[in-house]
ZAMARGU-4260 file (C-alpha; in steps of 0.2 Angstrom, whole numbers, plus 5000, padded with zeros to 4 digits):
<rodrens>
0) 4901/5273/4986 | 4897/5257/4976 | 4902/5258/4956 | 4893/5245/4940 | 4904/5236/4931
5) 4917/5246/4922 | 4911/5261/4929 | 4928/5274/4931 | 4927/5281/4947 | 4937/5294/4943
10) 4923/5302/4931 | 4910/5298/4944 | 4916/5305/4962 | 4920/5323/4956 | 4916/5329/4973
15) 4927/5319/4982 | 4940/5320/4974 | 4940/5339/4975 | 4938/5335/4996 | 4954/5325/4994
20) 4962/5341/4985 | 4956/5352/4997 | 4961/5340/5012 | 4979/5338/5003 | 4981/5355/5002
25) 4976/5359/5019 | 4986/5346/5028 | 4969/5338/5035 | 4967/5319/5032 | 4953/5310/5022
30) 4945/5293/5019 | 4932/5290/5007 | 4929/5272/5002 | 4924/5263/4984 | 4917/5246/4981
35) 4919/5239/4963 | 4914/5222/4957 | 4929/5211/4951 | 4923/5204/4931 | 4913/5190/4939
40) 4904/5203/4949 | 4913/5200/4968 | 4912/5216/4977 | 4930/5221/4980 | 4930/5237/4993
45) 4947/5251/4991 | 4950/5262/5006 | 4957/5276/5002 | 4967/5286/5015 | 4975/5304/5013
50) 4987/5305/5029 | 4988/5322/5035 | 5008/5323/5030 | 5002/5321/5010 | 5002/5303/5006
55) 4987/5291/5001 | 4988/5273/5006 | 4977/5262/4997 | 4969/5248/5008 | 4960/5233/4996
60) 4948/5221/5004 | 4948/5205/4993 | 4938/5193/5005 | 4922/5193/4997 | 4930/5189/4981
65) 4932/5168/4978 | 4944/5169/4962 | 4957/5181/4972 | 4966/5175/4988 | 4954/5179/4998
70) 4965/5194/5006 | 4968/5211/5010 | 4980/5221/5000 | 4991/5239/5003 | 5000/5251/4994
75) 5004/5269/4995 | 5010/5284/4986 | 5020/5298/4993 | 5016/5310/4981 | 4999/5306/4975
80) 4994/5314/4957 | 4976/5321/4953 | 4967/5308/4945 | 4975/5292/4951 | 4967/5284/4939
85) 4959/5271/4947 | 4943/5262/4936 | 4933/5248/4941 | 4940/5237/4926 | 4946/5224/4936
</rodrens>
């Protein structure tokens, strides 16, 4: 899924965020993924993994962005809350 500028995807991927309910609560793993433009417009791309044992890693693509290092970023969240409130205010 690809987001405008300042679009929240939280008020946009209604759907799949109930597939990441229903894959938490099952125990099933799920990986959607969301690119946002950066404020000058650089598609940065989040991969969003629910591991089977409950926790969501966040993985960030920067690479096509030339005013960020150029890198890819990580973080995760054991007990991930409903929204996460991720928007693509960046």
């Amino acid at each position: 899924m690809t987001l405008e500028q300042g679009e929240d995807l939280w008020e946009r991927v209604v759907g799949e965020i109930a597939c990441l309910r229903r894959s938490l609560e099952s125990g099933e793993g799920a990986e959607p993924q969301v690119t946002c433009p950066t404020v000058e417009g650089a598609p940065v791309r989040d991969h969003y993994r629910l591991t089977p044992q409950g926790r969501l890693e966040v993985y960030t693509d920067g690479t096509d962005d030339p005013y960020s290092d150029g890198k890819w970023s990580f973080a995760e969240c054991y007990e991930p809350r409903w929204p996460a409130g991720v928007s693509c205010a960046r």
